[in-house]
N, C-alpha and C positions, 0 to 999 in steps of 0.2 A: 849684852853680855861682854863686848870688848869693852874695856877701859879707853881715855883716850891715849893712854902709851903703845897700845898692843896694836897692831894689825894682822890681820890671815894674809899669808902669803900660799898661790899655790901653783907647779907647773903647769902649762897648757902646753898642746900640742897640737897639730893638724891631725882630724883622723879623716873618717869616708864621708865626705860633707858633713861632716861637724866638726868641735873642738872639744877636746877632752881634758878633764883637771884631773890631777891626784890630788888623791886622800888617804887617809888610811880609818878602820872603823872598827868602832869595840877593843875592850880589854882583854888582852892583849891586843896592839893596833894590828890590825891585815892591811892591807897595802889593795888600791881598787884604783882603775880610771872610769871620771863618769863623765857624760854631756854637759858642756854646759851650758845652761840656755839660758837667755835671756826674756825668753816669750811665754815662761811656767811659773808655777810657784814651791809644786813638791821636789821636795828630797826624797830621793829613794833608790832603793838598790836591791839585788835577786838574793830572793832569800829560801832558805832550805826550812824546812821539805816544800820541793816545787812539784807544782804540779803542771807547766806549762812553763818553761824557761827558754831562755837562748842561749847559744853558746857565748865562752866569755873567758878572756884568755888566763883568769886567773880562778881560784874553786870558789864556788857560792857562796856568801856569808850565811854565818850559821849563827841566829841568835843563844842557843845553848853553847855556843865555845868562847862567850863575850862576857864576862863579870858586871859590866854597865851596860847590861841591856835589861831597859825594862818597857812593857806593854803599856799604851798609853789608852788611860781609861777613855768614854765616850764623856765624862765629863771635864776632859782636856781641854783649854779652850782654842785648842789647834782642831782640832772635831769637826765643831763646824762652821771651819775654811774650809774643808772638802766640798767641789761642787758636789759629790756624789756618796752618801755615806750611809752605813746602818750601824747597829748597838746589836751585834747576837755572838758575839765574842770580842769585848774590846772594840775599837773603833773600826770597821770594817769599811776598804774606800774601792771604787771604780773612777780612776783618772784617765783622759780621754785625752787626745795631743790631737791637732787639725789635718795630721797625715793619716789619721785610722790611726795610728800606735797607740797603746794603752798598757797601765800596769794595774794590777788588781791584786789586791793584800788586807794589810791591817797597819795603823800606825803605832811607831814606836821611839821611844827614847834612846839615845846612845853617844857617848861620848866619839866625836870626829876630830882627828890630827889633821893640820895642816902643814905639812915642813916640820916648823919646832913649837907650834901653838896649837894647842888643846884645846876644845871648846865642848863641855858635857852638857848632856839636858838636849841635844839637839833632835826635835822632834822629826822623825824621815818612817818615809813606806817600807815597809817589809813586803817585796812585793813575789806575791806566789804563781802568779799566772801571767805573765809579759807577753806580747807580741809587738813586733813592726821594728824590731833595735838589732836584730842579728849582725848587720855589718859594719857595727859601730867600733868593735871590738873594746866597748863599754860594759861596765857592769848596773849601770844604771844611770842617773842625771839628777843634776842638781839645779833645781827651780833657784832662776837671779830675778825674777817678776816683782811686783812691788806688792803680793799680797802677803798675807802673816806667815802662808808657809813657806818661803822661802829664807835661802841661806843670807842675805843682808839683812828681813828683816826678823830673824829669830835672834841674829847676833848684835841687833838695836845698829846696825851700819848707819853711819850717813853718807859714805863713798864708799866707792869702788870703781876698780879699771881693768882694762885687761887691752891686750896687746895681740893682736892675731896673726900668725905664720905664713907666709904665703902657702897658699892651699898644695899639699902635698909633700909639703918640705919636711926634714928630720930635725930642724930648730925645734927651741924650747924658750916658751917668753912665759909673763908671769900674771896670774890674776891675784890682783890687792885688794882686801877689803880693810874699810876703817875709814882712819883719820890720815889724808894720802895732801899731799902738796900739790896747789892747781898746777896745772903746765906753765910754762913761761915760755915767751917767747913770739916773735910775730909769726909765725903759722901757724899757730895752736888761734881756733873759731871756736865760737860758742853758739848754742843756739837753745832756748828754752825746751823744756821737757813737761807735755803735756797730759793733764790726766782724763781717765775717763770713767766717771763713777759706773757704767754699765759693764766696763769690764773692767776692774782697777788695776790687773795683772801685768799688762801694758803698758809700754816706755812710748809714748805718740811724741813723735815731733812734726812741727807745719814743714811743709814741704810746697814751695813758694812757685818753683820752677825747674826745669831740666834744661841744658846748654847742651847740644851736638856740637863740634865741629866750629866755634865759640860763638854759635847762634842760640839764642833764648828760641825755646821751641813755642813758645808763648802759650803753654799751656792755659785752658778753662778756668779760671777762678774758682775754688772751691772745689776742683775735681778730688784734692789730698783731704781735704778740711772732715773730720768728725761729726756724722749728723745728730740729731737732737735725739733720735732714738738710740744713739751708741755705734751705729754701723757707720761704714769708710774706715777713716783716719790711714794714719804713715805711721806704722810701729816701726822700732830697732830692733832683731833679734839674731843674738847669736846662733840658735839650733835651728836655724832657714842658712839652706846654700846659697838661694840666686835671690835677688832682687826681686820682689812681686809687682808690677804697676796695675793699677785699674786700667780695664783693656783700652779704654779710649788715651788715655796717657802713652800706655805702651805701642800703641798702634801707630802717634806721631813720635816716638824714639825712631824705632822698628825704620821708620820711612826715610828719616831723616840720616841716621846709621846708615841704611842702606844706600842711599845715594850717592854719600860724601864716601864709603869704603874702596870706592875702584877695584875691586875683586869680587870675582864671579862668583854668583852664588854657586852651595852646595847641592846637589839634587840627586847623592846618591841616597841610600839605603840611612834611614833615619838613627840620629847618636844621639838622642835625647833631648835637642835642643830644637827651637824654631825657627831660629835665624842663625845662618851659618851661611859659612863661605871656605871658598878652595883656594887651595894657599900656593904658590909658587915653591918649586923646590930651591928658592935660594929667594929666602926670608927675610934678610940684612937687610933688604931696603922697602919693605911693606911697613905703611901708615895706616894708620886707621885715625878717623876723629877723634878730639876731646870728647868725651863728655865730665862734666859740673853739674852737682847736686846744688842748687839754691834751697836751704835752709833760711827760715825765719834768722837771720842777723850773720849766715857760716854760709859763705860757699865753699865748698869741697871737693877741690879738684882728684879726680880718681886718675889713677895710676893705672897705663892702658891692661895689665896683667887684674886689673879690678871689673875688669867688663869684657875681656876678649880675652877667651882661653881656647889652645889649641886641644880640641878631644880625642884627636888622631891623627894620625900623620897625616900631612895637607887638607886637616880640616880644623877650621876654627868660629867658634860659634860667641855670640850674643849672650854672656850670663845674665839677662834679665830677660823676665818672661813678663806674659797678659794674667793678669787675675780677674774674678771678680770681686767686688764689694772691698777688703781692708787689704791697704796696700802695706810691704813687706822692705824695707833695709835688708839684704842678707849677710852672712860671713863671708862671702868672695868679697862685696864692694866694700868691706872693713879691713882686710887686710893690710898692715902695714901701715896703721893708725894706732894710738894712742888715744883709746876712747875714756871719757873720764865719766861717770855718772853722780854727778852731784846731787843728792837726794835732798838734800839741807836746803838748798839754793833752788833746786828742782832746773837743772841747766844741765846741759848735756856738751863735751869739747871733743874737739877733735884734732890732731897735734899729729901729721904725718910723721914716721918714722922707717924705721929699716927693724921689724920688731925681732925678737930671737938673735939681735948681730951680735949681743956681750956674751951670749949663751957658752 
């Protein structure tokens, strides 16, 4: 749908562990902020008459107050890209998100503004029944995944970037979609972007090694690598807060983190996190270790505010956790990068920055 003159431009912001774009939807446009993720594919947003909504700082969209809005039949061929779908009004879907969150609706057509670029025909959820999004203070989420329903590939993208705020801050940087100029410059890394037919939604990059403190943890061969059946891999996603490692990975971070930190662990009353520590009341001179992401061809040195956040006064915790089975990139260790997704190329960059400073 973009020409190669045109791009979507559209604000992000930090919200409660996610990032959030504006848009605006239907004729006349309404003005809406939604998630934006990189680890989905549907569009979608809370739609009236609900029967199961959450709050949401702005009023419901309302497909009768929109002149471009129309119901997309079941023989859409947006249909069936829904993992979960039926035909007894229209296309009727159940979208499922790996937190328990899910929206349940029907899909629909409708013209979405971005800034000063228009884009009609954009198939998105009408969604009637939501749960799990209350503190987003989102009216729903826009799927950046590489399947049909999402917003690159309905608008035929072959780029897009986006710039993320340090987590909590009132800055405003920008997600680009289109035809966008690579990065220049010698700190901008590249590293290939990996697919995976079992689950295509998915941005996988190889993920080689992790550096503590500027020691290679000498991570297992293959512990990151994608298995034959589709399980493992290292995805990117913007709508994950912390970092996920597969536990054995995490558990030699963890160790390694823990040693070289010189401050006493935490052992009061649990803040959410698993590795934490007690901070001196006079901060100015506490280190902590590097850590270095080795990517296939990009090392990425993180920025200590990328892995060590204070969650209370004199407590400061480890933003990477143990998972098991597909390990996770979150929006904490992207902040204050310049991430480019090259879909053409299928290459993904990374280009440290100060993001939101022209804001």
């Amino acid at each position: 749908m973009l020409d190669s003159t045109s791009n979507i431009d559209s604000p992000v912001n930090s919200g409660s562990g996610e990032f959030l774009m504006n848009l605006a939807i239907g004729t006349p446009p309404e003005s809406f902020a939604v998630i934006m993720d990189t680890g989905s594919d549907l569009i979608w947003t809370q739609c009236e008459p609900c029967s199961q909504c959450f709050s949401q700082p702005n009023p419901i969209y309302n497909p009768q107050d929109s002149s471009s809005f129309s119901q997309l039949p079941c023989s859409s061929r947006l249909c069936p890209a829904l993992p979960s779908s039926t035909c007894s009004n229209g296309c009727q879907y159940i979208y499922k998100y790996e937190d328990g969150s899910s929206t349940q609706g029907y899909l629909g057509s409708e013209t979405f503004t971005f800034e000063s670029t228009s884009v009609p025909n954009i198939g998105f959820g009408c969604g009637e029944n939501n749960s799990g999004f209350g503190g987003s203070n989102g009216a729903g989420l826009v799927g950046m995944g590489r399947g049909p329903l999402s917003l690159p590939s309905q608008v035929n993208a072959n780029q897009f970037s986006y710039c993320l705020t340090s987590v909590g801050s009132t800055a405003t940087s920008t997600l680009q979609i289109g035809s966008l100029s690579a990065p220049s410059g010698g700190s901008t890394v590249t590293t290939p972007l990996i697919q995976n037919p079992q689950k295509p939604t998915f941005y996988y990059l190889g993920l080689n090694d992790i550096s503590v403190g500027g020691s290679p943890l000498n991570i297992p061969q293959g512990i990151f690598e994608l298995n034959d059946d589709g399980t493992g891999g290292f995805i990117i996603d913007s709508g994950t807060t912390r970092t996920q490692l597969i536990n054995s990975a995490y558990s030699m971070v963890k160790q390694a983190f823990t040693s070289q930190a010189n401050l006493p662990p935490y052992t009061g009353p649990s803040v959410g996190f698993d590795s934490c520590f007690q901070l001196p009341s006079d901060t100015s001179n506490v280190q902590v270790p590097s850590i270095v992401m080795h990517f296939n061809g990009a090392d990425v040195s993180l920025p200590t505010e990328n892995y060590f956040i204070e969650v209370n006064r004199g407590v400061a915790c480890l933003a990477i956790e143990g998972e098991q089975g597909m390990s996770i990139y979150g929006n904490i260790q992207q902040q204050n990068f310049e991430i480019l997704y090259d879909l053409s190329n299928n290459v993904l960059s990374f280009t440290p920055t100060q993001c939101g400073s022209s804001s």
